[in-house]
N, C-alpha and C positions, 0 to 999 in steps of 0.2 A: 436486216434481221433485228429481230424486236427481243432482248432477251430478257428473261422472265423465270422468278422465280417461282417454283410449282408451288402449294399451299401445304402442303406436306415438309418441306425445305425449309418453308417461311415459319412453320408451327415449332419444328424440332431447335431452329435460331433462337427463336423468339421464349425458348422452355429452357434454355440452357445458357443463353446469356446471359440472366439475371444470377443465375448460381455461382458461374464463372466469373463474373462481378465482383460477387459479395466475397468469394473464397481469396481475389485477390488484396479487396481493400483490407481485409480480416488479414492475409500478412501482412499486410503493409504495416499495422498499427502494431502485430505483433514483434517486429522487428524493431521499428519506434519505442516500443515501451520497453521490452525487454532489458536494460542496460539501465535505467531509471531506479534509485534505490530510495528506498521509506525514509520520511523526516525522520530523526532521531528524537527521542521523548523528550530528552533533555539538554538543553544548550552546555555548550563549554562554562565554565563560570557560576552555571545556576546554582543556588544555593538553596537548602531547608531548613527550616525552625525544629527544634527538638521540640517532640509534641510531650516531653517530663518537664524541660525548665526553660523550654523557647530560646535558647541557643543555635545560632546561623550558624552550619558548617558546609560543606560540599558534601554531594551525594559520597563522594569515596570514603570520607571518613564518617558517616553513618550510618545506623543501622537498624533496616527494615524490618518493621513485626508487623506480620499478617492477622487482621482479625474480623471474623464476619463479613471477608471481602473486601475491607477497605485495608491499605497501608499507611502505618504509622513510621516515621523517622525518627532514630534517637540516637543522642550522641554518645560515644561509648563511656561515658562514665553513668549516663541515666539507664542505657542496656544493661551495665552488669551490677545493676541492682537489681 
């Protein structure tokens, strides 16, 4: 016995394997990245120049003003002025 798949059988395989395909690899990668978290902006350590008197401090102890979209850092004696 010669067996043989009809053209019909061979069409509906051949329409639905590629979907079943791609839905598996798409979790596969979802699963992969999932758990993966963003660099952080700024390292441990990094420090800023106070844009009033050019003063290096750490991000924690200066203070951010927003203007026209850009940030400036300043250290709190140049902020509460």
């Amino acid at each position: 016995m010669n067996p043989t798949l009809s053209q019909t059988t061979f069409d509906q395989v051949f329409a639905v394997l590629p979907i079943a395909l791609g839905i598996i690899i798409y979790a596969i990668f979802f699963v992969a990245k999932r758990h993966e978290t963003a660099p952080s902006t700024a390292p441990l350590g990094q420090t800023f120049a106070c844009a009033g008197c050019g003063r290096r401090g750490h991000r924690e102890h200066m203070v951010a003003r927003q203007h026209d979209g850009a940030v400036s850092w300043l250290c709190a004696r140049c902020a509460a002025h």
